[in-house]
C-alpha positions as CSV (number, residue, x, y, z in Angstrom):
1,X,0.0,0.0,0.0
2,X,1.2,3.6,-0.7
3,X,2.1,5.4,2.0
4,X,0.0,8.7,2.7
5,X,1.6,11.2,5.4
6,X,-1.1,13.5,6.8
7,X,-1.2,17.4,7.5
8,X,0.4,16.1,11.5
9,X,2.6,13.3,9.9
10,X,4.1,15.5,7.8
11,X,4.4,18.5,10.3
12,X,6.0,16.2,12.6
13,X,8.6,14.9,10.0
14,X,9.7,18.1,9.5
15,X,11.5,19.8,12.3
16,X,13.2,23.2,11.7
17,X,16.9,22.6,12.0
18,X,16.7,19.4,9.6
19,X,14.5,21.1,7.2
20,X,16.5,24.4,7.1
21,X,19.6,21.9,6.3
22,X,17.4,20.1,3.7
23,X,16.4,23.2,1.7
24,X,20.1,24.7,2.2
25,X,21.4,21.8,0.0
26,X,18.8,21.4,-2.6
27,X,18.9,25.3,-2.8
28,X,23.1,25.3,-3.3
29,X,23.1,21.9,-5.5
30,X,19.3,22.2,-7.3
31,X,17.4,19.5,-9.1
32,X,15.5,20.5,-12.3
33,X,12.6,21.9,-11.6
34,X,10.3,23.2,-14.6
35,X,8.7,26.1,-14.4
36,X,5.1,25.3,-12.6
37,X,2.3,25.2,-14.6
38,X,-1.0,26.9,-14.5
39,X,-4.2,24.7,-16.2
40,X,-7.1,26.7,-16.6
41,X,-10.3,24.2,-15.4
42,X,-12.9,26.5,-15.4
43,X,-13.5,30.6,-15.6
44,X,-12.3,30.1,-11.9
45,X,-11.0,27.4,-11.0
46,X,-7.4,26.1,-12.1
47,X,-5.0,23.3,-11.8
48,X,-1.4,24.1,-10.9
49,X,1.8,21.5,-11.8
50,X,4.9,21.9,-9.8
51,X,7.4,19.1,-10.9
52,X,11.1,18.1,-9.7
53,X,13.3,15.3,-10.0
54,X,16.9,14.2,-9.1
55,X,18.9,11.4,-9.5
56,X,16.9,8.9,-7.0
57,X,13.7,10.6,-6.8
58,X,10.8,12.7,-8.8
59,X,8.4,15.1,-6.8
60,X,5.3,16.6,-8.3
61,X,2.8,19.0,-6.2
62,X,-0.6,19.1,-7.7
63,X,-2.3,22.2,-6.1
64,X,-5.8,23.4,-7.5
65,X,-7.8,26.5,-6.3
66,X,-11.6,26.3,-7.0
67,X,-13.1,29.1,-5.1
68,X,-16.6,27.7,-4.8
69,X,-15.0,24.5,-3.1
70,X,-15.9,25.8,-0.2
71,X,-19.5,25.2,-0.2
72,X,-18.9,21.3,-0.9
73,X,-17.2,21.1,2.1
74,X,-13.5,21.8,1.0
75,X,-10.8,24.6,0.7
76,X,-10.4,27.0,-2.0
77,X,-6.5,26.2,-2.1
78,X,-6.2,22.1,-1.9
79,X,-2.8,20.6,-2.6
80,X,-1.1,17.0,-2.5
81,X,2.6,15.9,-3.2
82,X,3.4,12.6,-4.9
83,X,6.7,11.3,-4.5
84,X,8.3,9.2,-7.1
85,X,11.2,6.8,-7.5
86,X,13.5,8.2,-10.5
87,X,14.7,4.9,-11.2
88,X,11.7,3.4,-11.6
89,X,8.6,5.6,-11.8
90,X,7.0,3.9,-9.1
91,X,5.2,5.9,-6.7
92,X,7.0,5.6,-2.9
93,X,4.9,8.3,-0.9
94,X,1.3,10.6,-0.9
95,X,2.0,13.6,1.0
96,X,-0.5,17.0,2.7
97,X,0.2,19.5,0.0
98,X,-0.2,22.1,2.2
99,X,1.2,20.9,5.6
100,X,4.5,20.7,2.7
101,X,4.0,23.9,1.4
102,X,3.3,26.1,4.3
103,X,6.0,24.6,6.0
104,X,9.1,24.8,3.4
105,X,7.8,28.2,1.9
106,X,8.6,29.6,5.8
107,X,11.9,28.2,6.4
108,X,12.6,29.1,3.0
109,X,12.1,32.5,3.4
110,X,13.7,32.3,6.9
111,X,17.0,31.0,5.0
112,X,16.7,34.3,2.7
113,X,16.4,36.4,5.5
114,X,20.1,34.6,7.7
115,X,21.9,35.1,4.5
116,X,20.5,39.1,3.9
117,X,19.3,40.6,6.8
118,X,21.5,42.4,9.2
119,X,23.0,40.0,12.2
120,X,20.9,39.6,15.1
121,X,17.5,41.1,14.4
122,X,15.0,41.8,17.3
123,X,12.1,42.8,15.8
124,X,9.6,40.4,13.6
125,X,6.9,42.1,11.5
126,X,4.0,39.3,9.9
127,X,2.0,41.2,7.8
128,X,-0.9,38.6,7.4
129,X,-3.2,36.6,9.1
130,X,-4.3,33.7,6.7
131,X,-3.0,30.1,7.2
132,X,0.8,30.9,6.2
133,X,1.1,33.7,9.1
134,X,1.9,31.9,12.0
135,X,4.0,29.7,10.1
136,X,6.6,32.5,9.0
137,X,6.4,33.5,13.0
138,X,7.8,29.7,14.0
139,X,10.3,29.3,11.0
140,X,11.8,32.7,11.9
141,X,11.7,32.4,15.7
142,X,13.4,28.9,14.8
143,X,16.5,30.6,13.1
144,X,16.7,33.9,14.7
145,X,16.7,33.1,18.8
146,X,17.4,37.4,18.7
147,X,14.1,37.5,18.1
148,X,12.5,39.6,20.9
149,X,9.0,40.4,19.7
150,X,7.2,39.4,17.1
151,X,4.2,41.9,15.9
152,X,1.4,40.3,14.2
153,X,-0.7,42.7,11.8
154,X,-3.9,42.2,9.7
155,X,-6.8,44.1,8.3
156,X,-8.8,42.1,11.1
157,X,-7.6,43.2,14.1
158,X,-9.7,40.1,15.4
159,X,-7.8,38.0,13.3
160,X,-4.6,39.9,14.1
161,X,-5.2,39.0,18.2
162,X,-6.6,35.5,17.9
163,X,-2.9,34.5,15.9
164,X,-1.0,36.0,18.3
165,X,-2.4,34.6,21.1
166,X,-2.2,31.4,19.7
167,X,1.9,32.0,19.0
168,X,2.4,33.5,22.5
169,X,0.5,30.4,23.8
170,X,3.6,28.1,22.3
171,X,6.0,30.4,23.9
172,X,6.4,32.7,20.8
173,X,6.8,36.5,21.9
174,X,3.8,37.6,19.5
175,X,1.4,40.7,19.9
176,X,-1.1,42.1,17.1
177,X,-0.6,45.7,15.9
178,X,-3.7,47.2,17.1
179,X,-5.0,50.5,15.8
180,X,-7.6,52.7,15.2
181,X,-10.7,51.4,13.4
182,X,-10.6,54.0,10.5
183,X,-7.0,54.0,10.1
184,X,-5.3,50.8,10.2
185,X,-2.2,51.6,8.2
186,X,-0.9,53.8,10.8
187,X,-0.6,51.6,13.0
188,X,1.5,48.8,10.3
189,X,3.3,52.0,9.3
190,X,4.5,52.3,12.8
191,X,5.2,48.7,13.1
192,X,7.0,48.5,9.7
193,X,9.5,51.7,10.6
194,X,10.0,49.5,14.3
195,X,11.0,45.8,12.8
196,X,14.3,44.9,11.5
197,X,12.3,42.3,9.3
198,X,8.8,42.7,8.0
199,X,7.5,39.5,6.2
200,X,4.6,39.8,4.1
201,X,1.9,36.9,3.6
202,X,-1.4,38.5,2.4
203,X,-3.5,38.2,-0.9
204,X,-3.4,42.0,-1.7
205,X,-3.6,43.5,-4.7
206,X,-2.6,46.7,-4.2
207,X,0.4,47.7,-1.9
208,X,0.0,47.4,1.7
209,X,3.8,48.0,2.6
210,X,5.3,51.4,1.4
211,X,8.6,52.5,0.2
212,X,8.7,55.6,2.4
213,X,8.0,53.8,5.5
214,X,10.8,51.4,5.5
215,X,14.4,52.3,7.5
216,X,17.6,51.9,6.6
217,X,18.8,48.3,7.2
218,X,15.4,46.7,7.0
219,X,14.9,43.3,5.6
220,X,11.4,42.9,3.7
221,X,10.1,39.4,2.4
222,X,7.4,39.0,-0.2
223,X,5.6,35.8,-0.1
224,X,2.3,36.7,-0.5
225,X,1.7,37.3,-4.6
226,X,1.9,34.7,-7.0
227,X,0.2,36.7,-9.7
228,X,1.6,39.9,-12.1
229,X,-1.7,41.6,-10.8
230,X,-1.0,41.0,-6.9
231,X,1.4,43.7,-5.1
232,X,2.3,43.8,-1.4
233,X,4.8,46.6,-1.5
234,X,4.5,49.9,-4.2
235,X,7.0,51.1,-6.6
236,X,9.4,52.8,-4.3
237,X,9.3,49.8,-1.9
238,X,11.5,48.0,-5.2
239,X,13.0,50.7,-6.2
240,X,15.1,51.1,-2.6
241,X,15.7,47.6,-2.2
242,X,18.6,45.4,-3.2
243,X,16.6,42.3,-4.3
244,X,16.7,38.3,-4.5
245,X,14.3,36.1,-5.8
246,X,13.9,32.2,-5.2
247,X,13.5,31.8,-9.2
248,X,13.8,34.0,-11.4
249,X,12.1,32.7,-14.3
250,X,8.9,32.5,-12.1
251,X,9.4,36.0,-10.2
252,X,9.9,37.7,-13.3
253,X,7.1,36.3,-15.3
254,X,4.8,36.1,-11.9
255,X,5.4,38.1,-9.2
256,X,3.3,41.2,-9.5
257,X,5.8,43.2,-6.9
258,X,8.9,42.8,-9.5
259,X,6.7,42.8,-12.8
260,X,4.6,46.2,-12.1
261,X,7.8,48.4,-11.2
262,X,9.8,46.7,-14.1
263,X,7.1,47.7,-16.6
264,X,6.3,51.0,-15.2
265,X,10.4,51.8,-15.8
266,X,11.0,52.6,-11.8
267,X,13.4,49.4,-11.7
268,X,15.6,47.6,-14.5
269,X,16.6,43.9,-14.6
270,X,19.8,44.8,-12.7
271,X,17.9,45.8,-9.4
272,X,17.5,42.0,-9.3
273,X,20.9,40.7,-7.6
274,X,20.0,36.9,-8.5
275,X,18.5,33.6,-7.1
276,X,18.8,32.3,-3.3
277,X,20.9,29.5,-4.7
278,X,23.2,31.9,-5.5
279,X,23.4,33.6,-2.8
280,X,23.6,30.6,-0.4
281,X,26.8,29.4,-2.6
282,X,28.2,32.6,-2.1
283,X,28.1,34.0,-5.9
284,X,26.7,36.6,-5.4
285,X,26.0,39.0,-2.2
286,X,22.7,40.7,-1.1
287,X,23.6,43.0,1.4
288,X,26.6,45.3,0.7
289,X,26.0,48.1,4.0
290,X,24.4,47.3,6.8
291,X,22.3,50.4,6.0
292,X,20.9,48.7,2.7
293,X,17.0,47.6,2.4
294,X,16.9,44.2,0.8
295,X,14.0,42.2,-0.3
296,X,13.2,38.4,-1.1
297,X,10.7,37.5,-3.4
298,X,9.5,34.0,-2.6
299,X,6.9,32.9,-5.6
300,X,7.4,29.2,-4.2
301,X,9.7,26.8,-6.4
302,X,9.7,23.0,-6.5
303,X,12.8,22.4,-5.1
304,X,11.5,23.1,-1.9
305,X,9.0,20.9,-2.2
306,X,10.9,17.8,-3.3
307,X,13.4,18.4,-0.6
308,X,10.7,18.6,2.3
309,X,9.0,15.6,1.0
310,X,12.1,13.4,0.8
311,X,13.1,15.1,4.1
312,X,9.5,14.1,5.2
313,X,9.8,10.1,4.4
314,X,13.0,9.9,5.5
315,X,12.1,10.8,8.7
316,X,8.6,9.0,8.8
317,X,10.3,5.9,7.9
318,X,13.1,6.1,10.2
319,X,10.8,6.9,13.3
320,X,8.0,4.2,12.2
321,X,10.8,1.9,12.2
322,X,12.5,2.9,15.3
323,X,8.9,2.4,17.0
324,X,8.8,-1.3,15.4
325,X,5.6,-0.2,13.4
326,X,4.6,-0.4,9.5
């Protein structure tokens, strides 16, 4: 029988210090991994392809977002991994998509944010409430033990509260950025010029984060748009940063924060410093001054996914064996 690892299994598999190993590697030596695919199903709903394969193993995330799914009973985002063996083709493993997903796309960004933001950061900005929040709070927390405070902002100050109470219940230092009612992005503007990293993981459109509120030395992360019509910072926001991307085939073809200011002229192709892998080899470097503002772009890249899954049986295996159970 296949082996299926749930949302916990997988979760539990995946402990930070392995996993930020895991993804260092496949980052520094990369499989091939295609540029995902987008299947339109419907008006509405697609189907999304994200394959990857090395020498002993292929990976391929099926993800499909069907807004009305909802009303059956399901999620609008769904997502499975199947894991593959390259030699063979035979399926070895059926992983949670999204258990996988929300939990490499945080250390990822994490990773980014070691190798570009300035040593020693104390103050965590999540700009965000939706499933992936709380997620970029334990990753981060995970790497950065600096961390002193970690301020949890959303349009919902409800929303904002209930996920940092639930982080400060697991011995995270979290509070929500509470405001007025009628002028929310005062109080984010404050909490953006007080963080020495501000991670945004929202579904915005327009720009939430802005240009002129961010200080010298800042480190901003964009995970939040997969779309050239989704923006979490403006114009200036690029403009001022020194910027890496995950890939940049996707993030130039995708990712509405790079896309918009490279159209509208504000930025060139050169503002782009290159790809984490290159970064984590060394090839290139991010952060020149400790006064520059640098930004990773995180559009999600199949790499990560292989490498958590394989991460993910490994582990499984060796603990169900371990235990004496099948």
């Amino acid at each position: 029988m296949l082996p299926q690892l749930s949302a916990e299994q997988v979760h539990a598999a995946l402990p930070w210090p392995a996993l930020f190993e895991a993804l260092t590697a496949a980052f520094t030596v990369p499989p091939v991994a295609p540029v995902r695919t987008a299947h339109a199903m419907s008006a509405a709903d697609t189907l999304l392809l994200m394959p990857a394969w090395n020498a002993t193993a292929i990976g391929i995330k099926l993800v499909t977002v069907i807004p009305t799914a909802i009303a059956h009973g399901g999620h609008t985002v769904d997502a499975s991994y199947l894991l593959m063996d390259r030699q063979t083709g035979a399926p070895r493993a059926l992983l949670d998509g999204e258990a996988l997903t929300v939990r490499r796309t945080a250390a990822t960004s994490a990773l980014a944010a070691r190798a570009m933001a300035n040593a020693n950061p104390t103050t965590l900005l999540v700009v965000g409430t939706g499933r992936l929040a709380p997620w970029m709070a334990r990753a981060y927390c995970a790497l950065f033990p600096s961390l002193q405070r970690v301020l949890i902002w959303g349009r919902d100050p409800l929303l904002a509260t209930r996920v940092a109470g639930a982080l400060l219940a697991e011995g995270i230092p979290a509070s929500p950025v509470l405001g007025e009612p009628f002028s929310p992005g005062e109080a984010l503007r404050g909490a953006v010029q007080s963080a020495d990293i501000v991670s945004c993981v929202t579904t915005a459109s327009t720009p939430v984060v802005f240009g002129d509120w961010l200080q010298e030395g800042v480190h901003v992360d964009l995970v939040g748009g997969f779309t050239p019509g989704m923006r979490e910072v403006d114009n200036e926001a690029a403009a001022r940063s020194r910027i890496v991307v995950d890939s940049l085939d996707s993030a130039l073809k995708e990712a509405g924060d790079l896309v918009q200011p490279l159209a509208d002229g504000v930025i060139t192709r050169e503002a782009v410093v290159g790809e984490l892998g290159a970064l984590l080899r060394g090839e290139i470097m991010a952060r020149q001054d400790p006064r520059d503002i640098t930004l990773f772009k995180s559009v999600g890249h199949a790499l990560e996914d292989l490498a958590g899954a394989l991460l993910a049986l490994s582990i499984h295996d060796t603990s169900h064996a371990s235990s004496g159970t099948s």
